[in-house]
N, C-alpha and C positions, 0 to 999 in steps of 0.2 A: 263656459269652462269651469272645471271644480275649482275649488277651492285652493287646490294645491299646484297648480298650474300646469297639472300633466294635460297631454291633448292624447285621445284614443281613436281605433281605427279597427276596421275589417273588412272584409273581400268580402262578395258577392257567395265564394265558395262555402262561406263558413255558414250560409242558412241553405241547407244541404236537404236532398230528398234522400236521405236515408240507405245510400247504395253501401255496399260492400263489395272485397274480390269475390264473394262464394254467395251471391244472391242479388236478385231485382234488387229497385225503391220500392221503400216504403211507403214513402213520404210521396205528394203531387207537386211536380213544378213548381216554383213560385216566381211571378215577372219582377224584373230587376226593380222595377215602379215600387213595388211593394218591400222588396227591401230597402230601397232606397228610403223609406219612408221609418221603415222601423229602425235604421242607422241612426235617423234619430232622435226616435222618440224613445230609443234605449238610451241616449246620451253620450253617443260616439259625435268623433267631429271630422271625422274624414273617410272617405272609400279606398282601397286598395284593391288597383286590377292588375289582371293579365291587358295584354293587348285586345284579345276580342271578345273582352267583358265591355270594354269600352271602341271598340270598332267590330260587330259581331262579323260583319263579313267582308272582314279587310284583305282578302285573299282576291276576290273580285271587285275591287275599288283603285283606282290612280292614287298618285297624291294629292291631288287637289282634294277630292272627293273626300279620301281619309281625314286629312287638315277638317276639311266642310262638320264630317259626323263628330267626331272629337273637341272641336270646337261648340257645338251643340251639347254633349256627353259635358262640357264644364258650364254650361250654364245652366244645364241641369241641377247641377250640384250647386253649385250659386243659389235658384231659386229656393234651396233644402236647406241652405244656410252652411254649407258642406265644400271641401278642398278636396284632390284629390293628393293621398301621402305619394304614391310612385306606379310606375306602371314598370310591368313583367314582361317578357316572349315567355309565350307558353308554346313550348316547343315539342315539348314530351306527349303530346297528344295527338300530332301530324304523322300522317304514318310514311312520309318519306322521312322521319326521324326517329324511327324504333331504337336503331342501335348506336343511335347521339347525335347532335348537332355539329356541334363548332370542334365534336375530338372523330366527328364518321369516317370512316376508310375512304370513303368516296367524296373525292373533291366536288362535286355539284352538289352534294348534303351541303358540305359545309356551304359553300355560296349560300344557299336555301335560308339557311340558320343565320348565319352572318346580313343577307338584307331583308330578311325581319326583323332583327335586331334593331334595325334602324328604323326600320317602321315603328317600332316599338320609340323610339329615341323621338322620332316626330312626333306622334301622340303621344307622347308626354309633354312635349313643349306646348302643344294646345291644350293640354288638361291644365295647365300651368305649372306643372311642377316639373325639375329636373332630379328625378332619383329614379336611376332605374335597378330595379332588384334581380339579379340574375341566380335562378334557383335552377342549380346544374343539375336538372335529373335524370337527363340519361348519358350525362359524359360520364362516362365510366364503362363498365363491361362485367361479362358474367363469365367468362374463362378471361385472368390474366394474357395467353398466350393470341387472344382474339384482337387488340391494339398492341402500339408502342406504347406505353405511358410517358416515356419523355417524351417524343413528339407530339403526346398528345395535351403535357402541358404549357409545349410552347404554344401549341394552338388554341390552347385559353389564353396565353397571356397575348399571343396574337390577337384574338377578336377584345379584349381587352383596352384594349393599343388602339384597335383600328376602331372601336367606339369612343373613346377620348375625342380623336382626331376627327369624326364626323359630329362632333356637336361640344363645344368648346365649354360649355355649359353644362355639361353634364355629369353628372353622380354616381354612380355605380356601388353598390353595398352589395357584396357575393352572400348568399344566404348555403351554407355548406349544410351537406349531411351525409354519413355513410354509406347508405345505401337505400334500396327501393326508390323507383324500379328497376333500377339497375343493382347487381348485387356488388359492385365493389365502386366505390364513388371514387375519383379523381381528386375532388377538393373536400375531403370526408369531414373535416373539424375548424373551429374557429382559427386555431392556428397557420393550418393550410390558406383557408381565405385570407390574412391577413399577411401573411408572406406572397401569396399575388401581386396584394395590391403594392407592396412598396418595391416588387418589380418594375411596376408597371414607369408606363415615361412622365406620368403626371400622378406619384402616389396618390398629393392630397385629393385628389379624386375619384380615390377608389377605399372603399370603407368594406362593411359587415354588417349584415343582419343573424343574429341568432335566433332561432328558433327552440325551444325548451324540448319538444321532445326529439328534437333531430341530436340535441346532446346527449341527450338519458339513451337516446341508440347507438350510438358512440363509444357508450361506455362513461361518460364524462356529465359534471354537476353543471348544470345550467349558468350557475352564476357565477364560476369560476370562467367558464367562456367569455362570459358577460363581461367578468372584471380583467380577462387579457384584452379584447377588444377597445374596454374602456382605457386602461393604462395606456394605450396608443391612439388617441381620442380615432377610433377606430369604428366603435358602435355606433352607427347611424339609424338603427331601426329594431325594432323585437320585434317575433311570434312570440308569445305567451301563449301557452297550453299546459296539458300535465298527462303523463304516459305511465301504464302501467306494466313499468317491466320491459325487456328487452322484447317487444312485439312488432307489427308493423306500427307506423306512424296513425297513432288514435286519434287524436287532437281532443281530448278529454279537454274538458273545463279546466279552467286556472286552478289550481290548487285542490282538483277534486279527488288527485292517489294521495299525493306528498305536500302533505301545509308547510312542514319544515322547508321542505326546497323551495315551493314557493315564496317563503317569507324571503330567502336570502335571494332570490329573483330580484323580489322586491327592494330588501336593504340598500343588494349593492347598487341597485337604479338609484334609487333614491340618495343613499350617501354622494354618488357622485351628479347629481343637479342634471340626472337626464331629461326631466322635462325640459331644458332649455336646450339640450341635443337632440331630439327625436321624438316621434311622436310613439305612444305602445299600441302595439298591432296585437290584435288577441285573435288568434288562428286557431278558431276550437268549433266543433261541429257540435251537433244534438245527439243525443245517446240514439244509436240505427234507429229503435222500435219508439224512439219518442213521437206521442200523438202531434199531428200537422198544424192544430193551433195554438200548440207551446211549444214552438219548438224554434222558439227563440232566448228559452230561459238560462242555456248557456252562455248567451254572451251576457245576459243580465244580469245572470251570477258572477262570472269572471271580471268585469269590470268591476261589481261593488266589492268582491274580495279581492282586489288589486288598494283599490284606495283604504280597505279597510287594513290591509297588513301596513301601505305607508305608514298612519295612525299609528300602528303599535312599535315598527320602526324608530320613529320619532319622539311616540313616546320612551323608550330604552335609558335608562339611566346612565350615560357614556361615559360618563366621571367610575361609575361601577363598574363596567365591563372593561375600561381599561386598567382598573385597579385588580381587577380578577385575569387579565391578560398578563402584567407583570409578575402577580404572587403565581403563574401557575398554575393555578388553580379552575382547571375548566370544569371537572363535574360541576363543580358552583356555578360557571356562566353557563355550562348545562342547563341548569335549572334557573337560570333565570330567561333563556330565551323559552321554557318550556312554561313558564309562570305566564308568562308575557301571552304568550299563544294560546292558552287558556283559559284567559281574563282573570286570571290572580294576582 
């Protein structure tokens, strides 16, 4: 663990062969073996999956058998020195789920959706963790007139509810974003997710994961998500990445458009003692055309400008900037977070 006692984390997704919507890979496969390795010899402390990152072919497996591999999958990570943060349904990739899971017109989607969910719920209990992250990417639709959107938010709050009550133990942190692949999202912003959860029949059980550019698509500053989530000990999990512009979801390096937004990413984690709530998930991929044997210097990067903004966070003269907050006077704190960020 560093020094400051944050603990870090990434998916399997984020050492990426290089694909885009409008071309092949670049990049050659790489076996999980081998990421699992570079996790962390980069100095991350935990894995973040989908469900058949960690059961690849849980589609033709019982229960037992899934328990069997998943249980294997955390020893694995054991012998890496490595936890697993939460396990996902990754839903949006089945192609009985093109046009959404738990909000589809057709009641046998939704069943579909809903007991993988649960598959999803059991292997987590064998990975050891109970946080499951539900990243809604195809609730939603691409003509309005194509769903109900009220029914279709009672059927999140529905499969919500009815994952509580299948594992008593369980966490849930909705990860919202506007859209892709779906062009208009259901649960589009931090707000949305966090009015779910205190629907639900067991709020404390139901939290948020923000994601950085899923905000800047939005419309919306990352760390203001951050810090509504947080005011309702809400935040249970980050992506950190950094987006250029309102585009598709890049998953750029931490802080590689906007240093500024990143630092206040970082402030407001830091001001409110998020190492002791959640572990920081860095959800950033390799530039497409980046060559096969660096192309892991995204999350290299991303992690050392994470700890290095804490640093300049902390060091912030507070007695200063609250004396510049009272007179007023922000060009002044202007320039002094712009001091700061420059090593002046």
């Amino acid at each position: 663990m560093n020094k400051y006692g944050y603990q870090f984390s990434f998916g399997p997704w984020n050492i990426s062969e290089g694909g885009d919507p409008f071309g092949p890979a670049v990049r050659p496969s790489v076996p999980f073996a081998t990421k699992l390795a570079a996790l962390k010899e980069l100095g991350y402390d935990a894995m973040q999956f989908h469900d058949d990152d960690a059961v690849p072919d849980l589609h033709d497996l019982g229960p037992a058998a899934i328990a069997k591999e998943a249980r294997a999958m955390r020893q694995l990570l054991a012998d890496h020195g490595l936890v697993a943060e939460f396990v996902a349904p990754r839903l949006w990739e089945h192609p009985s789920t093109i046009d959404g899971g738990f909000t589809a017109n057709d009641p046998a989607i939704r069943t579909y959706a809903r007991e993988r969910a649960k598959k999803t719920a059991d292997i987590g209990r064998e990975l050891g963790t109970n946080l499951m992250v539900l990243w809604l990417a195809r609730e939603g639709t691409y003509l309005r007139e194509a769903k109900d959107a009220v029914k279709a938010t009672h059927l999140l709050l529905d499969t919500v509810n009815m994952l509580l009550d299948y594992d008593k133990d369980l966490r849930i942190a909705i990860e919202p974003k506007p859209n892709e692949p779906m062009d208009m999202a259901y649960l589009p912003t931090i707000g949305h997710a966090v009015a779910m959860g205190f629907q639900a029949k067991d709020p404390a059980r139901v939290g948020a994961l923000v994601e950085s550019a899923h905000a800047v698509l939005a419309g919306l500053d990352p760390s203001d998500e951050m810090a509504f989530a947080l005011a309702f000990d809400k935040l249970w999990s980050v992506h950190l990445n950094d987006q250029n512009g309102l585009k598709f979801d890049q998953d750029r390096a931490f802080g590689a458009v906007d240093l500024r937004r990143a630092f206040n990413q970082v402030r407001v984690l830091d001001e409110n003692r998020f190492w002791e709530k959640g572990m920081v998930g860095l959800d950033v991929k390799a530039l497409r055309t980046q060559p096969a044997d660096v192309a892991t210097k995204h999350l290299r990067n991303s992690l050392a400008l994470f700890l290095r903004l804490v640093e300049v966070s902390r060091n912030l003269d507070r007695s200063q900037v609250e004396a510049l907050r009272a007179s007023r006077d922000y060009e002044e704190l202007d320039w002094l977070i712009l001091n700061a960020l420059t090593g002046r």
